[in-house]
C-alpha positions as CSV (number, residue, x, y, z in Angstrom):
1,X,0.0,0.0,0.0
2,X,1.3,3.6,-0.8
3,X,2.2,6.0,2.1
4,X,-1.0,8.0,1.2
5,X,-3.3,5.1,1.1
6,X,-2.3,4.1,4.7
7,X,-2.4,8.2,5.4
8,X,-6.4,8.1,4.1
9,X,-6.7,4.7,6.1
10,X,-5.6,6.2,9.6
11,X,-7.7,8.8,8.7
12,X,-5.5,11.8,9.0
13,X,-6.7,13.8,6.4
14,X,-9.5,16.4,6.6
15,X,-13.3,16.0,6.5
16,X,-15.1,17.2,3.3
17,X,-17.2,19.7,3.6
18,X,-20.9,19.0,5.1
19,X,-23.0,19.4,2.1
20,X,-20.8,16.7,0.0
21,X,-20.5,14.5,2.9
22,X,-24.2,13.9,4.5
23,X,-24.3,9.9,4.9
24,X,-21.3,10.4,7.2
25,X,-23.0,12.8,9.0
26,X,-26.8,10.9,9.1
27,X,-24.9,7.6,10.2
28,X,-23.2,9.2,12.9
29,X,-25.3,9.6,15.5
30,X,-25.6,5.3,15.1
31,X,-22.0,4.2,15.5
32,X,-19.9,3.2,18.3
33,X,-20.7,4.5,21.3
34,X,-23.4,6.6,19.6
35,X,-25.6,3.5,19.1
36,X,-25.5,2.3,22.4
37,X,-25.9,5.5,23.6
38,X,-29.6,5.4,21.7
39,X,-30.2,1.7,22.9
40,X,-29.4,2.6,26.3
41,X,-31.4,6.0,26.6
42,X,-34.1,5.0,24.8
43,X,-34.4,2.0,26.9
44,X,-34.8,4.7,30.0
45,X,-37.2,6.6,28.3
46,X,-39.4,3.3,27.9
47,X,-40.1,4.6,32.1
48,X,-41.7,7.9,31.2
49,X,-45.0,6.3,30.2
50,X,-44.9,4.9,34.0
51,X,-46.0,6.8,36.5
52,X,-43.7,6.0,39.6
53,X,-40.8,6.0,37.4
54,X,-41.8,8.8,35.2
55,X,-39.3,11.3,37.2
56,X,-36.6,9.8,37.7
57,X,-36.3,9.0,34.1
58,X,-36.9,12.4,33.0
59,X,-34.1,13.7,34.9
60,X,-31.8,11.1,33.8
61,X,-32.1,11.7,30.3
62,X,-32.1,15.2,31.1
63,X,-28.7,15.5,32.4
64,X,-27.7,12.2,30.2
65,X,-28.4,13.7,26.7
66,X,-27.1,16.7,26.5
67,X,-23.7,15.5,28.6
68,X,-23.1,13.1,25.8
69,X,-24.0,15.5,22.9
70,X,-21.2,18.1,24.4
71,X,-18.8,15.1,24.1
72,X,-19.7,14.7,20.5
73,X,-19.4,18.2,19.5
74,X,-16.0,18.4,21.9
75,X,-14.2,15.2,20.5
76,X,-15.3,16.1,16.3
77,X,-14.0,19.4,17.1
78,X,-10.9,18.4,18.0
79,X,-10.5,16.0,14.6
80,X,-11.7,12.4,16.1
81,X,-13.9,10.5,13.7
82,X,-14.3,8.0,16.5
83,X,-17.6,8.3,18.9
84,X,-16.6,9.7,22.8
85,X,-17.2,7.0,25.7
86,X,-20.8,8.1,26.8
87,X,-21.1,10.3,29.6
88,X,-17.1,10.3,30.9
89,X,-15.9,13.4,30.1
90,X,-18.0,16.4,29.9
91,X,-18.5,18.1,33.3
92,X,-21.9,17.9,35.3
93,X,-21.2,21.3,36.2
94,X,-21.0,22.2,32.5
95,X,-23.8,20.4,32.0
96,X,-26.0,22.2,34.4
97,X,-24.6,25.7,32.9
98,X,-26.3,24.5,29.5
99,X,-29.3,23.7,30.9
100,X,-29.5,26.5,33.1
101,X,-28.7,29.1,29.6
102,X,-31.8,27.2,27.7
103,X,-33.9,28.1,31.0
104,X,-33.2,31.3,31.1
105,X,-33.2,32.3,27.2
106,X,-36.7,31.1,27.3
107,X,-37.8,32.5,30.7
108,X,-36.2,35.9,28.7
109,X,-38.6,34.8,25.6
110,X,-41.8,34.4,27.5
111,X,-41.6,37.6,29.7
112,X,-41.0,39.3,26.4
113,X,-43.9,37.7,24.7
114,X,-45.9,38.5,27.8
115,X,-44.7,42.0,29.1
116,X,-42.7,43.3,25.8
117,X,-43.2,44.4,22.4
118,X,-43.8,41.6,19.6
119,X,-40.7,42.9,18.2
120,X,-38.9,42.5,21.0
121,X,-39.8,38.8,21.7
122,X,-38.8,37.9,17.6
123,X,-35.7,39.7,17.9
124,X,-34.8,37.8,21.1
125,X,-35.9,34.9,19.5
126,X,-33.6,34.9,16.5
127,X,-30.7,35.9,18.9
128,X,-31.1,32.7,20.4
129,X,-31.5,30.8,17.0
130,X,-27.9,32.0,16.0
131,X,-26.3,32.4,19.4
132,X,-26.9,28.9,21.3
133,X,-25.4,26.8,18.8
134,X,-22.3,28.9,19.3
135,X,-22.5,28.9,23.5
136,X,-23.0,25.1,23.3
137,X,-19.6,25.5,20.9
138,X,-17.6,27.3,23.7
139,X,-18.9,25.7,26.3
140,X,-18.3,22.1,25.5
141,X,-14.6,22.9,24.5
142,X,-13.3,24.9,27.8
143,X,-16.6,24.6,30.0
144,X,-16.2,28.9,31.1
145,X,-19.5,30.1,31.3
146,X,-19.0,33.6,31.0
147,X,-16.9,32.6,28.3
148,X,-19.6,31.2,26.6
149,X,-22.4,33.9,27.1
150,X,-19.9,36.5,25.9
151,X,-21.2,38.5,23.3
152,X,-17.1,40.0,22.0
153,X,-16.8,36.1,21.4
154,X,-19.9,35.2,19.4
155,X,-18.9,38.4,17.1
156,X,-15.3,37.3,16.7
157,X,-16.5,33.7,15.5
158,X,-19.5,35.5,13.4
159,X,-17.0,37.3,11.6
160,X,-14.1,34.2,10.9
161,X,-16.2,32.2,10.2
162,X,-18.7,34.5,8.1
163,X,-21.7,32.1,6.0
164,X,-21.0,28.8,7.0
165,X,-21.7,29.4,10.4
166,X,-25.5,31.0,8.9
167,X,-25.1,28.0,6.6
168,X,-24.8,25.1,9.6
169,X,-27.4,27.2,11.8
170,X,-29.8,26.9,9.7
171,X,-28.8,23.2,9.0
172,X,-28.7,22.4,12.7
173,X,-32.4,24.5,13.1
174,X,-34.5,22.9,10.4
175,X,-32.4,19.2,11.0
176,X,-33.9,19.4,14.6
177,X,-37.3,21.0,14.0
178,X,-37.8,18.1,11.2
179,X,-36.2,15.5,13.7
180,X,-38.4,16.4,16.7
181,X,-41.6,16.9,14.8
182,X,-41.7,13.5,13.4
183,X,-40.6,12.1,16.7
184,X,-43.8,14.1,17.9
185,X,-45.9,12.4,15.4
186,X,-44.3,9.0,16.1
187,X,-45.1,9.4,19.9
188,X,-48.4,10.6,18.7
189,X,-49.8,7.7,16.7
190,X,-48.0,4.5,17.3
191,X,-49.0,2.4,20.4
192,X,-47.9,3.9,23.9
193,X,-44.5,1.7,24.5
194,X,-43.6,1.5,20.9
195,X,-44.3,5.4,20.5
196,X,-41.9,6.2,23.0
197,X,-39.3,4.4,22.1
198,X,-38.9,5.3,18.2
199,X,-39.9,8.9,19.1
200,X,-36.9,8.7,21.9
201,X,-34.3,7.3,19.2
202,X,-35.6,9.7,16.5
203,X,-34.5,13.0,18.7
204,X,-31.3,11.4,20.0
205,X,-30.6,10.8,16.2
206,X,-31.1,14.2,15.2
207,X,-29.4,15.7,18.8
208,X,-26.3,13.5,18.1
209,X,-25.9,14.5,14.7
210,X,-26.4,18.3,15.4
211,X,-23.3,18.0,17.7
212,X,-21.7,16.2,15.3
213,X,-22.0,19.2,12.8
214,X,-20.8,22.0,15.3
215,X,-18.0,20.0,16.1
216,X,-17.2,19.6,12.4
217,X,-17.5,23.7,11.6
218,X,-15.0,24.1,14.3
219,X,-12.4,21.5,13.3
220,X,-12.6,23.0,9.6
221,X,-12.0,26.8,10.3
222,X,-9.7,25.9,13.4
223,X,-7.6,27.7,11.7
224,X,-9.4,30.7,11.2
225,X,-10.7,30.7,15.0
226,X,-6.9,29.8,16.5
227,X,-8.1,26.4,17.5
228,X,-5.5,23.6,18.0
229,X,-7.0,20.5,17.8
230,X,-5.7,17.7,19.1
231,X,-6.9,14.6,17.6
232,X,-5.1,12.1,14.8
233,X,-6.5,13.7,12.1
234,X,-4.2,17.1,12.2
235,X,-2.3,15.8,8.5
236,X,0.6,18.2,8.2
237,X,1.8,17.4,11.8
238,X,1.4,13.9,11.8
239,X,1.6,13.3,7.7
240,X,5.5,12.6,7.6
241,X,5.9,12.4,11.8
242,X,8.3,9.6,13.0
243,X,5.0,8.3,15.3
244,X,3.1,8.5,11.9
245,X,5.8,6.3,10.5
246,X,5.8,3.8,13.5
247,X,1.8,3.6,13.2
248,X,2.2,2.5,9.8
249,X,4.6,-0.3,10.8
250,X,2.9,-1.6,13.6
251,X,-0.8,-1.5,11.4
252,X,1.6,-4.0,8.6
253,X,2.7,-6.0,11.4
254,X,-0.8,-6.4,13.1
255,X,-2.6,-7.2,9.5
256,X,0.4,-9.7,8.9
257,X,-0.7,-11.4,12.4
258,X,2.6,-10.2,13.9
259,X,1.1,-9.1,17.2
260,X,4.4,-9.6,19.5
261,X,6.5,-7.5,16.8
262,X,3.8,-4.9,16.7
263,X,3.8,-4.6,20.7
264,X,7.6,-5.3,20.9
265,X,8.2,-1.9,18.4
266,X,5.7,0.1,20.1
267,X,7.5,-0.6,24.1
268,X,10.8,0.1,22.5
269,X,9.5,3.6,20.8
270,X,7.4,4.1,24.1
271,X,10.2,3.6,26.7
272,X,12.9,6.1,24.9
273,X,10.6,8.9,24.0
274,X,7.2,10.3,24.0
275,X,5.1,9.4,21.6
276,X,1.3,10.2,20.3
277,X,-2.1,9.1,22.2
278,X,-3.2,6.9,19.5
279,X,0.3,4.9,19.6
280,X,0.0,5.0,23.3
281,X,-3.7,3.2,22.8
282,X,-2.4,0.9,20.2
283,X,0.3,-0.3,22.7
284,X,-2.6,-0.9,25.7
285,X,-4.9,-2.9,23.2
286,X,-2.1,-5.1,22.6
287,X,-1.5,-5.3,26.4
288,X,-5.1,-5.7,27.1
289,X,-5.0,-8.9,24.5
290,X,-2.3,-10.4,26.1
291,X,-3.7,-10.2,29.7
292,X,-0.6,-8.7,30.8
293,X,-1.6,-6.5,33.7
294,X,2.2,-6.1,35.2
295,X,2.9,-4.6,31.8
296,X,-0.5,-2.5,31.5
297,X,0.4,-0.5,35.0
298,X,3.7,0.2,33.8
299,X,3.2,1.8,30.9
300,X,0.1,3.7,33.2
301,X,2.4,5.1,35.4
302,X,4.5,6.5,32.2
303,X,1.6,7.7,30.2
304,X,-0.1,9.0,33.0
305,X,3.1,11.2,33.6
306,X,3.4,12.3,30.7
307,X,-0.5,13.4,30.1
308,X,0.0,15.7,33.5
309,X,3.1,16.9,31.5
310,X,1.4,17.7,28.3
311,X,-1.9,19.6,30.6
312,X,-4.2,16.8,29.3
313,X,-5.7,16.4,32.8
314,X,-8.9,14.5,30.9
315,X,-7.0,12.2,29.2
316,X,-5.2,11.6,32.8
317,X,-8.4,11.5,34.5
318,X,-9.7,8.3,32.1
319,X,-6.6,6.7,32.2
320,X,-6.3,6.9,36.2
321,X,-9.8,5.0,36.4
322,X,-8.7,2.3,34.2
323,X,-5.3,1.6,35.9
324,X,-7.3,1.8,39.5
325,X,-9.9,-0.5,37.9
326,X,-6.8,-2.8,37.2
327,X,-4.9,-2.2,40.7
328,X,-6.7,-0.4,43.6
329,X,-2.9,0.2,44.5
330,X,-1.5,1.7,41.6
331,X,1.1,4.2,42.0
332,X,2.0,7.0,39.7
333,X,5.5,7.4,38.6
334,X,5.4,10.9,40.2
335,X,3.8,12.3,43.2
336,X,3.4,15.5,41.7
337,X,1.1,13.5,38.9
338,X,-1.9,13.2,41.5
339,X,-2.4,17.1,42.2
340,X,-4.1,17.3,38.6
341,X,-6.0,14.2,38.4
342,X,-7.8,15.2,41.7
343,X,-8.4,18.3,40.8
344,X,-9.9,16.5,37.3
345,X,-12.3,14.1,39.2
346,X,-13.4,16.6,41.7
347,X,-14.3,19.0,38.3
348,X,-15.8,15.9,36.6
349,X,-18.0,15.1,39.7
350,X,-16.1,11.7,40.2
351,X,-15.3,11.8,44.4
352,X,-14.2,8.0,44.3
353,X,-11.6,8.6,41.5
354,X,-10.3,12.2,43.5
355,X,-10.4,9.9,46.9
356,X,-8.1,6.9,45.4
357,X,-6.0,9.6,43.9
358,X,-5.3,11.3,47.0
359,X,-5.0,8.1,48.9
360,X,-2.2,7.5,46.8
361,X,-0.8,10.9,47.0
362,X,-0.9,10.6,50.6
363,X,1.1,7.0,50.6
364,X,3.6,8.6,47.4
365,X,4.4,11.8,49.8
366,X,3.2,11.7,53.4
367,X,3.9,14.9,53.9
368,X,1.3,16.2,51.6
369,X,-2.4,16.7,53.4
């Protein structure tokens, strides 16, 4: 194979633009993690019809949805064709701050309709129509609310990013407003259970792939905004890179059925340098096959390190759990690596993960309290 057929294969090249590239973007929302995400919820939303249940279900998929749809948009933004684990990263804080914006542009709405001039309430309303795909943006990427609601920032993307930002609006607008009036009608005239559930699946379709498309306006004028993204799809960094050569070795030697050459390259490249996340992932699958758990916390100590290094306290925070999952006694390489990781967890609303990580701090440094 050519070096840029295995380039298009690891998918380092950019997307197309939206309009040429719509079965991608309608099949989505149903892969990976996506799809079980829609199994799962809409298996919760099989309660609502139930009376005693009915609450509890509403606020699950309340706080459940919209978490995973801010991974979506976060992880397409930064270049990753690949579906985010559901529910693990966004913030519940962040979360709530959504929420809490939707409440209060339509509280601002209704008084308006009420109190206000009709002119009022349809200028409010198309401020809303082009503004809260744009807080969602900010807010799933760095999770600052005042960030988010600040009006310098929606003008400085309005005018990089000029008519395809009106173009995806629109897109994202009608997409829904199609999506959740046929889950309306599905709701409406199928049987109770049935209704609910294909209704359900409908509008976490069309929320899914909404995310999807925000995330993918970003990642394509990142330049334009001064976004770095940091997924394996950023070509001219990673085109000619010595981990974008190693990658294509070890994908030869694993398609030859060379498994132990493929892991034994990737721990000699791992132990002298630093090397990329998706190397570093490549190297734990391999692990993970051979059930080789001394070998699995070794290389978590190192790559844990070296995520606290980099700043990627969410990529530490994920790769913290697993290696506790593995060893309730895992140690980090460096003391100093458990500061950031409870700090993560205690942002990410995870007070098990922040305990275990400063249980281990404590026993790494006994001095620290």
């Amino acid at each position: 194979m050519n070096p840029r057929g295995r380039v298009h294969e690891r998918e380092l090249e950019d997307w197309p633009p939206l309009w040429r590239d719509l079965r991608a973007v309608a099949t989505y929302p149903l892969r990976g993690s996506n799809g079980a995400a829609v199994v799962g919820l809409t298996a919760v939303s099989l309660l609502l019809p139930v009376p005693v249940m009915r609450i509890l279900a509403v606020l699950f998929l309340l706080l459940a949805v919209p978490k995973h749809a801010l991974d979506v948009l976060r992880d397409t933004a930064h270049g990753h064709r690949e579906p985010p684990a559901f529910g693990f990263d966004t913030p519940d804080r962040v979360v709530f701050a959504w929420l809490g914006i939707l409440l209060a542009f339509a509280l601002v709405r209704a008084a308006l309709g009420v109190f206000g001039q009709p002119a009022a309430a349809e200028a409010w309303t198309w401020l809303m129509v082009v503004a809260l795909p744009l807080v969602a943006m900010s807010l799933a990427l760095d999770g600052q609310l005042w960030r988010a609601l600040n009006p310098l920032l929606w003008l400085q993307v309005w005018a990089r990013i000029g008519l395809p930002y009106v173009m995806v609006v629109a897109m994202v607008w009608l997409g829904l407003a199609l999506v959740l009036h046929g889950a309306a009608l599905l709701d409406n005239r199928l049987p109770l259970f049935v209704g609910t559930a294909l209704s359900t699946a409908v509008a976490l379709w069309g929320t899914f792939a909404a995310a999807h498309i925000c995330g993918r306006l970003i990642y394509q004028h990142r330049e334009a905004l001064g976004f770095t993204a940091d997924g394996p799809e950023e070509p001219k960094r990673l085109l000619h890179s010595r981990d974008g050569r190693l990658e294509d070795a070890v994908v030869a030697m694993l398609e030859a059925g060379d498994a132990a050459s493929a892991r034994r390259a990737l721990h000699e490249e791992i132990r002298e340098r630093a090397v990329s996340s998706p190397l570093h992932k490549r190297y734990r699958d391999l692990l993970h096959a051979d059930g080789d758990l001394e070998a699995l916390l070794v290389h978590g100590r190192q790559w844990l390190h070296q995520r606290i290094v980099e700043g990627d306290a969410r990529g530490a925070l994920a790769l913290a759990q697993e290696c506790f999952d593995l060893d309730a006694g895992f140690a980090a390489m460096d003391a100093a690596d458990w500061p950031p990781v409870i700090a993560a967890a205690a942002r990410a609303g995870m007070p098990r993960l922040a305990e275990a990580a400063r249980i281990a701090l404590e026993k790494a440094a006994p001095s620290v309290r």
